[in-house]
TORVEXGU-696531 format. One record per residue (C-alpha): residue number from 0; residue in three letters; x, y, z. Coordinates in nm, 3 decimals, padded with zeros to 5 digits. Example, Ala and Ser with C-alpha at 12.3 -4.5 7.8 and 13.67 -1.06 7.14 Angstrom:
BEGIN
+-----+-----+---------+---------+---------+
:   n : res :      c1 :      c2 :      c3 :
+-----+-----+---------+---------+---------+
:   0 : ALA :  01.230 : -00.450 :  00.780 :
:   1 : SER :  01.367 : -00.106 :  00.714 :
+-----+-----+---------+---------+---------+
This chain:
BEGIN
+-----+-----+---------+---------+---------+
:   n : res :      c1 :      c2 :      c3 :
+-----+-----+---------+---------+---------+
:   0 : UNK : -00.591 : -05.917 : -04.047 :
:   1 : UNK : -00.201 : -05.884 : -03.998 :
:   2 : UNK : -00.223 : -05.502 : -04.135 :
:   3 : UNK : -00.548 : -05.444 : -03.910 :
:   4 : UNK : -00.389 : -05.609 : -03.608 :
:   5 : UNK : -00.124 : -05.319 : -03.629 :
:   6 : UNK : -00.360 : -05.062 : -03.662 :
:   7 : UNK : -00.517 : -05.121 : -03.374 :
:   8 : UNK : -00.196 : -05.151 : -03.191 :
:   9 : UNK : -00.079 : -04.806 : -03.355 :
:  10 : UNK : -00.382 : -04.653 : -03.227 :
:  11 : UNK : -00.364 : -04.754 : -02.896 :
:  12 : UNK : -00.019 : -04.680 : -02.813 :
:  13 : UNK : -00.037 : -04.348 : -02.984 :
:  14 : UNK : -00.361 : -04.181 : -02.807 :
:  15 : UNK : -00.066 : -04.168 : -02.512 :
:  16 : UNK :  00.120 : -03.888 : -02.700 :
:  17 : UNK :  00.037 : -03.542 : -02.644 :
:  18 : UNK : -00.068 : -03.339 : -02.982 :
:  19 : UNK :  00.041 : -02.940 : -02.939 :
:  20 : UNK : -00.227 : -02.697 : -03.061 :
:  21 : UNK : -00.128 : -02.410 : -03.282 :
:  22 : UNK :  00.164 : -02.538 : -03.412 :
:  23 : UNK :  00.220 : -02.683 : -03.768 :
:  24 : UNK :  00.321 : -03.022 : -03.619 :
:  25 : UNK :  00.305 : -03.381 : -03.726 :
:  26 : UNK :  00.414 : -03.556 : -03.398 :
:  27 : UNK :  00.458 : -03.444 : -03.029 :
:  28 : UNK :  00.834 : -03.555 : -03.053 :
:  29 : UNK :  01.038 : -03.671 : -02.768 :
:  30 : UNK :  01.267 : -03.387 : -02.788 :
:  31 : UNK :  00.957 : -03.141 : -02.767 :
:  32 : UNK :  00.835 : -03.363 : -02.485 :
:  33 : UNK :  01.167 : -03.283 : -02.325 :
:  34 : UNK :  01.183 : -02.936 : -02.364 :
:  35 : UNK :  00.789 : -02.931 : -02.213 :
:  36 : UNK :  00.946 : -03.080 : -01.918 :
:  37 : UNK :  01.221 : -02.916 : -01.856 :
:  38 : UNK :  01.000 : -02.599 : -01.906 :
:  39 : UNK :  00.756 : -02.754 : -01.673 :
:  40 : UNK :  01.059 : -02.764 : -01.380 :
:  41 : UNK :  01.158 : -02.405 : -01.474 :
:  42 : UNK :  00.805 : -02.338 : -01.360 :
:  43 : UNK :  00.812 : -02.509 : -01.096 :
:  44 : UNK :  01.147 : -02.372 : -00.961 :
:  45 : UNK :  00.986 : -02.011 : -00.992 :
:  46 : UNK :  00.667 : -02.131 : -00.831 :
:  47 : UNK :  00.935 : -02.236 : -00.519 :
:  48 : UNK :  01.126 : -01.956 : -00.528 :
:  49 : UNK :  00.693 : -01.721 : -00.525 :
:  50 : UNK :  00.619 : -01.985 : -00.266 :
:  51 : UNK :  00.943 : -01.861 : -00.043 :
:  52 : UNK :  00.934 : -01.503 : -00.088 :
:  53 : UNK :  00.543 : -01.514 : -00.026 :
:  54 : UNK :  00.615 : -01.675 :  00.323 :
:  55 : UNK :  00.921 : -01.427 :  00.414 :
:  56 : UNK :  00.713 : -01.174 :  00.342 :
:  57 : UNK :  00.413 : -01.318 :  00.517 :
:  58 : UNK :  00.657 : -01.375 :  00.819 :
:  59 : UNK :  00.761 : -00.977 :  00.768 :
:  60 : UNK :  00.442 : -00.877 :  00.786 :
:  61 : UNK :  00.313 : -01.096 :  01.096 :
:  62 : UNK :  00.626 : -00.948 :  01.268 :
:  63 : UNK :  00.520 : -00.601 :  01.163 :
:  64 : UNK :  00.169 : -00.660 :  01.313 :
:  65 : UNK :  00.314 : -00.815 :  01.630 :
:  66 : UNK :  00.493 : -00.519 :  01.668 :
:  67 : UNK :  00.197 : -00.280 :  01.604 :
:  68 : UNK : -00.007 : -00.447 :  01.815 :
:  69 : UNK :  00.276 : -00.398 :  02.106 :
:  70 : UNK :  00.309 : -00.031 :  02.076 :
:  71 : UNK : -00.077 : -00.010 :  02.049 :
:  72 : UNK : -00.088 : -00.221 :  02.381 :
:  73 : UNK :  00.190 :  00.075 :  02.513 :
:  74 : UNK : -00.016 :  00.363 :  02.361 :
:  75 : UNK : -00.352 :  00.234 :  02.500 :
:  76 : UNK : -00.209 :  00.240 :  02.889 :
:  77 : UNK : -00.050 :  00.596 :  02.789 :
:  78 : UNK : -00.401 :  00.690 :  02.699 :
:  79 : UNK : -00.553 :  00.533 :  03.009 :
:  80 : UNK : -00.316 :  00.712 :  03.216 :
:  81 : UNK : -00.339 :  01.032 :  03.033 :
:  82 : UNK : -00.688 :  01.063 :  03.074 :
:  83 : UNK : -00.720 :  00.933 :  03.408 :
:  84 : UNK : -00.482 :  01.218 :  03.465 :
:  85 : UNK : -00.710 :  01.438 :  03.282 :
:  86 : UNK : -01.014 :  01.329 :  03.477 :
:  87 : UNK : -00.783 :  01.387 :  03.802 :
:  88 : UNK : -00.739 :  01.774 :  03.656 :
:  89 : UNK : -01.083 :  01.798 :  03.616 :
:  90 : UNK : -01.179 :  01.734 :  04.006 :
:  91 : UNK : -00.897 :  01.913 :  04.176 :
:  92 : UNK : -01.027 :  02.210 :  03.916 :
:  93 : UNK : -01.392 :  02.135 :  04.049 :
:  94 : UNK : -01.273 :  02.166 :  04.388 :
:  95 : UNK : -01.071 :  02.470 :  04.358 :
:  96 : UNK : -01.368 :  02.649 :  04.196 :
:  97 : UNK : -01.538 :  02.551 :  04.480 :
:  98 : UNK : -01.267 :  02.696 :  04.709 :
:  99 : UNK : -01.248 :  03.031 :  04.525 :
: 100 : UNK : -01.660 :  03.060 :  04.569 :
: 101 : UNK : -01.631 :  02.994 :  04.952 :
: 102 : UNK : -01.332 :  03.201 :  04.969 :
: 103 : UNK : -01.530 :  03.489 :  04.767 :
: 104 : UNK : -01.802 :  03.498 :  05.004 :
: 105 : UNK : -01.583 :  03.522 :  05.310 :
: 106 : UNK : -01.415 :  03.859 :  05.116 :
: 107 : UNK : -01.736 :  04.019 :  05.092 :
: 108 : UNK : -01.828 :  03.924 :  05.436 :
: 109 : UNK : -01.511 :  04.044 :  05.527 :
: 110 : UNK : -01.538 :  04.376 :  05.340 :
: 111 : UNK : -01.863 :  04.440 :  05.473 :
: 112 : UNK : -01.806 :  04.339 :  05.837 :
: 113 : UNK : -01.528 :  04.603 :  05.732 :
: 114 : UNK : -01.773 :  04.887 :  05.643 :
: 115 : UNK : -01.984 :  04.814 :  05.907 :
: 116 : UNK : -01.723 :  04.882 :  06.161 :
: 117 : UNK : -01.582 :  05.159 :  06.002 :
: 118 : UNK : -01.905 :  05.302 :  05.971 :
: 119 : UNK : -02.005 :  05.243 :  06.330 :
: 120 : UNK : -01.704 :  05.424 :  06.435 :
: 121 : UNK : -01.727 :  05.739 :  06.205 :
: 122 : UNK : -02.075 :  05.749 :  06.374 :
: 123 : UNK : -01.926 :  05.740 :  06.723 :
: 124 : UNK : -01.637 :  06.001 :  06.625 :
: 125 : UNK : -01.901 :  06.198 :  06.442 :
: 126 : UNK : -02.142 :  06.177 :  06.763 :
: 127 : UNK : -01.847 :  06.286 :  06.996 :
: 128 : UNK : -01.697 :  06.553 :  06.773 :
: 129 : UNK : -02.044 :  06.703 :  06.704 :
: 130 : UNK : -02.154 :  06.678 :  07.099 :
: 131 : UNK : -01.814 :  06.702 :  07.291 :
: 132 : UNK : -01.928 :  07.012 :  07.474 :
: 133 : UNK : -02.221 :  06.848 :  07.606 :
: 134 : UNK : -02.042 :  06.508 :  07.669 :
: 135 : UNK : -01.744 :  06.681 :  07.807 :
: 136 : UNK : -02.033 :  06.846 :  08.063 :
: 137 : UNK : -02.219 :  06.587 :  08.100 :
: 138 : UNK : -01.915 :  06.352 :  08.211 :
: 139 : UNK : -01.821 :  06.663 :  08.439 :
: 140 : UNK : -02.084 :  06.688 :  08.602 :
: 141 : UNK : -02.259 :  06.366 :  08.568 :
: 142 : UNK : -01.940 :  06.193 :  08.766 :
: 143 : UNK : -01.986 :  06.121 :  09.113 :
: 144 : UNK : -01.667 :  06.229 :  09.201 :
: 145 : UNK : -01.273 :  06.262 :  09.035 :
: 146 : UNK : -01.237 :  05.869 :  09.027 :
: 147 : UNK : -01.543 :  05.840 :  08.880 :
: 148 : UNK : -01.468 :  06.107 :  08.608 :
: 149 : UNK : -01.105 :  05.955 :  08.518 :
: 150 : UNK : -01.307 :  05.651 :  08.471 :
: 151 : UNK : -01.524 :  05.742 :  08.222 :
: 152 : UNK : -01.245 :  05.920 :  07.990 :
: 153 : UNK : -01.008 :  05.636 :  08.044 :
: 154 : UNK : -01.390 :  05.413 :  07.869 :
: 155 : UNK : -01.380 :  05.676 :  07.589 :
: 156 : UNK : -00.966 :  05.573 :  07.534 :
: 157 : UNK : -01.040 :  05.239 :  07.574 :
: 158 : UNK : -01.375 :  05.246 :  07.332 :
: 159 : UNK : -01.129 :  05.437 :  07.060 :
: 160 : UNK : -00.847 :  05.213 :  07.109 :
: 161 : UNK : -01.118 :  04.891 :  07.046 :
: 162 : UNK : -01.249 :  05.047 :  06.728 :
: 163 : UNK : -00.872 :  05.122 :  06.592 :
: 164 : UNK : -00.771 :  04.755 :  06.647 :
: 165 : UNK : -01.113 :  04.586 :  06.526 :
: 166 : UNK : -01.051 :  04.815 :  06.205 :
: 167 : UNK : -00.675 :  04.709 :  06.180 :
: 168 : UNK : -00.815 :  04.342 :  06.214 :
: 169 : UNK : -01.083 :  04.333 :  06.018 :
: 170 : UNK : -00.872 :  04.517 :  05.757 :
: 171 : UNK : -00.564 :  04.242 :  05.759 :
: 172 : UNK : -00.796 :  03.977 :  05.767 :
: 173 : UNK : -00.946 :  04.124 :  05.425 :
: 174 : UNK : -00.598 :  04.185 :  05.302 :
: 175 : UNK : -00.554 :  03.791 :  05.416 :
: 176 : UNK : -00.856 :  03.654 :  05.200 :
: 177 : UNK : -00.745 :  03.900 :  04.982 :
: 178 : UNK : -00.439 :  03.664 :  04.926 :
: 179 : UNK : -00.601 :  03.364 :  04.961 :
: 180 : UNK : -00.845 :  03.444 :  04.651 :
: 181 : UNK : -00.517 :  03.559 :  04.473 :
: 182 : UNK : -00.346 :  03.266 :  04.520 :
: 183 : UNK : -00.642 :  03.015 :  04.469 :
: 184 : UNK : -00.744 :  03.218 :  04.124 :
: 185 : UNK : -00.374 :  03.139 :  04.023 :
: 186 : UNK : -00.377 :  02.775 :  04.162 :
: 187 : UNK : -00.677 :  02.751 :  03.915 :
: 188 : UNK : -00.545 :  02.909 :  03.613 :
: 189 : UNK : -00.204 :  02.708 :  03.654 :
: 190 : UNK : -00.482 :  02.417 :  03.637 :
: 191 : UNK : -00.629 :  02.544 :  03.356 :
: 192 : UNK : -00.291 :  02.590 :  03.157 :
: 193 : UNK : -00.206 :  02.226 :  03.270 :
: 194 : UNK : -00.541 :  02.071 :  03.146 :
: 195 : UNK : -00.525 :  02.214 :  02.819 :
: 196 : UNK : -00.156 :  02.050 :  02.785 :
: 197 : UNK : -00.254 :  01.718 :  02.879 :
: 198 : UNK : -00.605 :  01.778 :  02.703 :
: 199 : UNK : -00.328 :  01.796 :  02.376 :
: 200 : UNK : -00.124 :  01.500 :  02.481 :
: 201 : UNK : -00.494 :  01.251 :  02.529 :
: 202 : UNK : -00.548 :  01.395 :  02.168 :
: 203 : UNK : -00.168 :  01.342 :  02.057 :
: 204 : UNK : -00.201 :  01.003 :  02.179 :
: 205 : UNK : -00.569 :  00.914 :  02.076 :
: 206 : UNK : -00.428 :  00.992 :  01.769 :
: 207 : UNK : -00.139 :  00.759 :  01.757 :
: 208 : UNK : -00.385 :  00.518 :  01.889 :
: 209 : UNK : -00.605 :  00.565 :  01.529 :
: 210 : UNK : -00.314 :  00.526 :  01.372 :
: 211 : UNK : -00.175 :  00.244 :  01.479 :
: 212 : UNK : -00.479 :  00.077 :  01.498 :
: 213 : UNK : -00.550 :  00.169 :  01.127 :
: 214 : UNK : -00.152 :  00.058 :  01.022 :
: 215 : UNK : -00.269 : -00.308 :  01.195 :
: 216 : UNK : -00.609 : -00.337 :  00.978 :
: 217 : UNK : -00.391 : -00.283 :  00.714 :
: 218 : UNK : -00.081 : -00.493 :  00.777 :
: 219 : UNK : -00.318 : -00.808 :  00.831 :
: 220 : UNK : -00.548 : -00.742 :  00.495 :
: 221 : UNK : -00.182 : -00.754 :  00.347 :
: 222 : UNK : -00.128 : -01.092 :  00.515 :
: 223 : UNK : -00.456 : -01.198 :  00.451 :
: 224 : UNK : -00.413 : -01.142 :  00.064 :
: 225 : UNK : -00.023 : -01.288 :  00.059 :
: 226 : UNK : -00.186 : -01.597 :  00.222 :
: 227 : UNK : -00.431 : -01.596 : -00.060 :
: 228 : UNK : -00.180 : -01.526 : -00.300 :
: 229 : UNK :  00.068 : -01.860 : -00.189 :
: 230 : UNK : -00.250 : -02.073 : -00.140 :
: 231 : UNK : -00.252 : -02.010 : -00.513 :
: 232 : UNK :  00.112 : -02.024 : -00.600 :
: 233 : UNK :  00.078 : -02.400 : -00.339 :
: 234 : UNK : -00.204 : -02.492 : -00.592 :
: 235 : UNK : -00.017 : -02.379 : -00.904 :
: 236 : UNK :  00.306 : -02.562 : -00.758 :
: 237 : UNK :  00.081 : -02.915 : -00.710 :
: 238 : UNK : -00.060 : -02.844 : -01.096 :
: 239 : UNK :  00.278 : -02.823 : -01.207 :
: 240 : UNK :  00.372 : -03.142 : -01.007 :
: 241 : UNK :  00.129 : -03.328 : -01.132 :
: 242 : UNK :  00.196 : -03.175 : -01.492 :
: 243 : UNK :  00.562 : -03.277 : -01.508 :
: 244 : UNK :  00.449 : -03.609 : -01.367 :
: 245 : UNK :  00.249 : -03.638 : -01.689 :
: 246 : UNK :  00.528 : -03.516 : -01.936 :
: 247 : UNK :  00.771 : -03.788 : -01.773 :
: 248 : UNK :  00.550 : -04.028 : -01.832 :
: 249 : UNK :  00.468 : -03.893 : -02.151 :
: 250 : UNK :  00.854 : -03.873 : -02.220 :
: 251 : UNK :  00.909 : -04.237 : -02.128 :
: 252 : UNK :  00.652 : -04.366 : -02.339 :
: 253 : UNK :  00.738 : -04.154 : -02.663 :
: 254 : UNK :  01.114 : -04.288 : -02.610 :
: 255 : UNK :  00.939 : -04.666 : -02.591 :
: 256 : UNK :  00.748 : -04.568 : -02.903 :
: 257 : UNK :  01.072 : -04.392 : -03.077 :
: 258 : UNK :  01.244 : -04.724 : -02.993 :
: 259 : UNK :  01.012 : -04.971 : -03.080 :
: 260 : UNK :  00.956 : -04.785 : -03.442 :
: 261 : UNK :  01.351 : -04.795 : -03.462 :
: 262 : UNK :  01.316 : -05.174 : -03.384 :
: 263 : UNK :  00.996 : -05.257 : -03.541 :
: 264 : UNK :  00.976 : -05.357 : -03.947 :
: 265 : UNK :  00.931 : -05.140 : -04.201 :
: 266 : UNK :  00.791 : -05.305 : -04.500 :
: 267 : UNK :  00.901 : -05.220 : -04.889 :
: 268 : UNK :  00.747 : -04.953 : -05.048 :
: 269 : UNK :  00.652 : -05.223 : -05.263 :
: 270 : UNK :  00.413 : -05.408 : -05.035 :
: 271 : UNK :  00.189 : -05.105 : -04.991 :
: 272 : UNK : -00.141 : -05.104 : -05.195 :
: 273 : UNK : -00.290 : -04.724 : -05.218 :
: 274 : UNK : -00.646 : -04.728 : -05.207 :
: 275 : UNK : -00.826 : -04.502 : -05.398 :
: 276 : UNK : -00.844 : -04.137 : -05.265 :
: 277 : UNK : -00.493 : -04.162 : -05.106 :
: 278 : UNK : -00.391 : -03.981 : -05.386 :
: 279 : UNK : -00.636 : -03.683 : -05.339 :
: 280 : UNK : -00.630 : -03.673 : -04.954 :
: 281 : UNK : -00.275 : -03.710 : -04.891 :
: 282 : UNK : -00.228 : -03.366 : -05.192 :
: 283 : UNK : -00.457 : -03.175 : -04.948 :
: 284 : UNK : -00.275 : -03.297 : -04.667 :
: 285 : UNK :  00.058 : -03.172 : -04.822 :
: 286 : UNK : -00.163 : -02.841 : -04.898 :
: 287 : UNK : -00.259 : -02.746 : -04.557 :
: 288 : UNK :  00.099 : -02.844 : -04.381 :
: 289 : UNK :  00.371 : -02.727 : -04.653 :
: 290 : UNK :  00.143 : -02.516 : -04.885 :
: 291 : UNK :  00.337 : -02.237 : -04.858 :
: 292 : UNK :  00.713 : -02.425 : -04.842 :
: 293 : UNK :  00.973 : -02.535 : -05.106 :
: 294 : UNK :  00.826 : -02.819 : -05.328 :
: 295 : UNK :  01.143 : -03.008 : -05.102 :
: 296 : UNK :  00.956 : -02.967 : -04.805 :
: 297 : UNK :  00.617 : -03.103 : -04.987 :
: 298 : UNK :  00.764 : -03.408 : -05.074 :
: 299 : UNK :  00.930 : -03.443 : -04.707 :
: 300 : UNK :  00.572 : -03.406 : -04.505 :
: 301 : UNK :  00.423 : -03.643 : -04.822 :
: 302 : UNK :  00.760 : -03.914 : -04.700 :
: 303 : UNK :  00.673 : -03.871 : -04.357 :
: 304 : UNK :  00.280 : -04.008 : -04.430 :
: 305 : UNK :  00.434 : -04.279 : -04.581 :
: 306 : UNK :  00.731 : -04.364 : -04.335 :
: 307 : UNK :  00.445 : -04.444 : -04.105 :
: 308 : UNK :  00.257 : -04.662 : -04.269 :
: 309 : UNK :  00.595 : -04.820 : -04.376 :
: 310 : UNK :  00.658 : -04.845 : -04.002 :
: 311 : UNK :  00.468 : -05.139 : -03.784 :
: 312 : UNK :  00.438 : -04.859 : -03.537 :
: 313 : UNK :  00.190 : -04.661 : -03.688 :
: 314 : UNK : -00.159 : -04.764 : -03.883 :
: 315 : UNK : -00.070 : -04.931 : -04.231 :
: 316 : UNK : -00.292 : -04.689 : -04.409 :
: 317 : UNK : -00.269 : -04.324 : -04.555 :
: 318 : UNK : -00.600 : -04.257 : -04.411 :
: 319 : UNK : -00.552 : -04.433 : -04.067 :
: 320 : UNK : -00.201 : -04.240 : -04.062 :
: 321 : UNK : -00.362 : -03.915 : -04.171 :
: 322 : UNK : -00.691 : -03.945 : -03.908 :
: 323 : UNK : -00.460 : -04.081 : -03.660 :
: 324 : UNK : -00.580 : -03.891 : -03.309 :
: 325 : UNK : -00.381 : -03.576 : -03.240 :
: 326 : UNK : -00.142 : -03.644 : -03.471 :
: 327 : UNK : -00.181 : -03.369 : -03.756 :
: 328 : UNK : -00.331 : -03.003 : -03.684 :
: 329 : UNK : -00.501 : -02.932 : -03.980 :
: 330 : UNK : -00.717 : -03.225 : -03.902 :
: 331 : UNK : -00.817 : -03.094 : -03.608 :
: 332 : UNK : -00.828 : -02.761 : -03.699 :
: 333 : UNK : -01.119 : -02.845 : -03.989 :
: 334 : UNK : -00.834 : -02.694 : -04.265 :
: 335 : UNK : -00.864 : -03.052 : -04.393 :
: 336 : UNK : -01.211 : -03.108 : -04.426 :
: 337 : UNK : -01.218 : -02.772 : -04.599 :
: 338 : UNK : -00.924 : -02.853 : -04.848 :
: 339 : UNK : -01.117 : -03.149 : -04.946 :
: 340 : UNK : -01.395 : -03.018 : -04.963 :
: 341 : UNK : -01.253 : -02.747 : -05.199 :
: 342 : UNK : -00.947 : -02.920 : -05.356 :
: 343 : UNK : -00.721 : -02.697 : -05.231 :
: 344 : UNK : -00.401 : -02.938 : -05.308 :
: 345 : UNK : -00.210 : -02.743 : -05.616 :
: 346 : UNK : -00.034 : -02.913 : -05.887 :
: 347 : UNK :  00.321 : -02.922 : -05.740 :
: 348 : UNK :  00.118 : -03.135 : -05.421 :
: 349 : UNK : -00.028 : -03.328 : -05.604 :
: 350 : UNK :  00.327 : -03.410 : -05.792 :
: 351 : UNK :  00.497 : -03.444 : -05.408 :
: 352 : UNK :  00.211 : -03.669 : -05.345 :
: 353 : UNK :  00.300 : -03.881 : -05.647 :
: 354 : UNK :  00.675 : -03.875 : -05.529 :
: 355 : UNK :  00.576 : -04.000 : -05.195 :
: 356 : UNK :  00.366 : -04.233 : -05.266 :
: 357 : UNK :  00.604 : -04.360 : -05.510 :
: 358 : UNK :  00.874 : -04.406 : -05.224 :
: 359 : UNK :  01.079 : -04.088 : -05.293 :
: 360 : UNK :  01.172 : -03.917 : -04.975 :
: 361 : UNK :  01.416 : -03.571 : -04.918 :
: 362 : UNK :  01.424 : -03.689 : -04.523 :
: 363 : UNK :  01.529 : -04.086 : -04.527 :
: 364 : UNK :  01.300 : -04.270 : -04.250 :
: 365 : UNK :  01.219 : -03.941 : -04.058 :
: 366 : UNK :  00.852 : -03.985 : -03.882 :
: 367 : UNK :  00.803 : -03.645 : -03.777 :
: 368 : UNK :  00.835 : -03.286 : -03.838 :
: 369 : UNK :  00.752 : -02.944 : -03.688 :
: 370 : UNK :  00.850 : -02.585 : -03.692 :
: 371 : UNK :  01.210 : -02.554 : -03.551 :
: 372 : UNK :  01.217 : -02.518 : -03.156 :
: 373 : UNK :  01.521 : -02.471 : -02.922 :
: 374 : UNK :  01.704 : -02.807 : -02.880 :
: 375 : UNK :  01.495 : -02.986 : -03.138 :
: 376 : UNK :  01.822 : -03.141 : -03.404 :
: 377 : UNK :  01.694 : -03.296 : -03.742 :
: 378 : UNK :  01.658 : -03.200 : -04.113 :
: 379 : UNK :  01.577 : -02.861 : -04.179 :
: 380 : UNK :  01.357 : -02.778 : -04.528 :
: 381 : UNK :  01.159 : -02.443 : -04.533 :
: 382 : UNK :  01.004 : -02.351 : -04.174 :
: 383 : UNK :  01.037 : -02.729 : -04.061 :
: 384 : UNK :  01.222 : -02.955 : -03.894 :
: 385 : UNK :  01.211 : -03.345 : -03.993 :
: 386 : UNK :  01.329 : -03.601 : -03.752 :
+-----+-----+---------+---------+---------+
């Protein structure tokens, strides 16, 4: 009942300790523990220092945006005012279009109240060239008297003298909308010139506008995916939080345990009974853990079995040691099962067995063992550490 009683104890304390997959490993050992942790707060620290580069450049990029979004606010009113300019073209062009049309019309009226008059008076010159004999008679002698005859040649002065001015009048006023078309045909096509310059600045600008606009979208998908990215790197940090959280307490319990073994007493060598099969499944055990290592290293990881149940710490059995949770990979692993099932265990385990069992050991009171890590001190044999 005594030997029982510290089994159970064994096995509740040690489902605390943390086993470490893929590694040939007896024992997740407190210096393991502590190099975990302090890995764990390496992590952490480069999680921070993600975390604060992820919000400067979040805080670059919202900056960048807010800027964007400024000049687009600037280019927008250019392009308001640039059109509205355009649309301003547009009508005064209307207009002047309209002004060369009337102004058009008034030439040809012009020009043919022009002819007209010039033709009415080629037919009057005509008339009195072709009749003067009979007009110059018939104003003889058709005139009352001498006043009356000055009379009527001073109407034929005065009727040649009116069709010389009305030609000279009707002539500068063609000459005058003459001008006028001249200058409203280059009022127009200084228009013209000017709309097609700011018809290139609305599309320079529109432009700009696209741009910018497009520059934004993409500036804030960048945000949006650095904010995704530190939401991660916040939930990665709180994982690792709550993961070094674990390893300290981890840590402080494995330095209880390490204590507590230190403390605790080991019984003689001699006050172990073997029951049968120890024999075969510690061999196996020895097999699948130092197989491959110096027959020095065989008899160590056979010692270690029997340090713990030595040790009040640990179950008093080699099977309760062995099938200890998380304590041995091979166990896990099925390699164990399989060795048994096999008999993998050569002759020179089954001799370190005998050693062991026997109380021989090549590491004193060591408990564990593992392949060598950084920081991890102890007694080296093969490709393990014993401590």
């Amino acid at each position: 009942m005594k030997g029982a009683g510290r089994q159970v104890v064994a096995v509740l304390t040690a489902t605390a300790l943390l086993a470490v997959s893929g590694h040939t490993t007896a024992y997740a050992g407190i210096k393991e523990t502590e190099q975990k942790l302090n890995e764990a707060k390496e992590e952490k620290k480069k999680t921070e220092e993600a975390i604060g580069d992820t919000k400067e450049e979040i805080s670059s990029l919202q900056g960048t945006v807010a800027g964007l979004q400024q000049q687009l606010s600037g280019l927008n009113e250019d392009l308001e005012e640039v059109s509205n300019n355009l649309a301003d073209l547009e009508n005064r062009i209307t207009q002047k279009e309209e002004e060369i049309t009337q102004t058009q019309a008034e030439l040809e009226e012009a020009k043919q109240i022009e002819a007209d008059q010039y033709a009415a008076m080629k037919k009057r010159i005509q008339f009195m060239y072709e009749k003067r004999d009979y007009v110059m008679l018939e104003v003889l002698f058709g005139s009352a008297d001498f006043a009356d005859l000055l009379n009527r040649n001073d109407y034929f002065e005065q009727l040649s003298a009116y069709d010389r001015k009305k030609l000279t009048e009707f002539q500068e006023t063609r000459a005058a909308v003459e001008d006028k078309e001249a200058a409203l045909l280059q009022e127009k096509e200084d228009l013209d010139d000017l709309k097609v310059k700011v018809e290139a600045e609305q599309s320079k600008v529109s432009g700009l506008v696209s741009q910018t606009s497009g520059a934004i979208s993409a500036n804030q998908h960048l945000v949006s995916e650095a904010e995704k990215e530190m939401l991660a790197y916040e939930q990665q940090l709180a994982e690792q939080n709550n993961n070094i959280a674990e390893l300290q307490k981890q840590l402080e319990e494995e330095r209880r345990l390490s204590l507590l073994a230190a403390q605790s007493r080991w019984r003689d060598i001699s006050e172990i009974t073997f029951a049968e099969g120890d024999r075969y499944l510690l061999a196996n055990l020895i097999y699948c853990e130092a197989g491959n290592q110096p027959y020095a290293g065989q008899v160590a990881v056979g010692a270690v079995v029997i340090n713990r149940v030595k040790s009040a710490v640990f179950p008093d059995t080699v099977v309760g040691v062995i099938y200890q949770n998380k304590q041995f990979s091979p166990v896990a692993s099925g390699r164990l099962a399989l060795a048994l099932a096999e008999n993998h265990a050569t002759a020179a385990c089954y001799k370190a067995a005998d050693e062991a069992m026997g109380g021989a050991t090549t590491v004193g009171d060591c408990l564990f063992f593992r392949t060598p890590i950084e920081g991890l001190t102890g007694t080296q044999i093969g490709g393990h550490i014993f401590y």
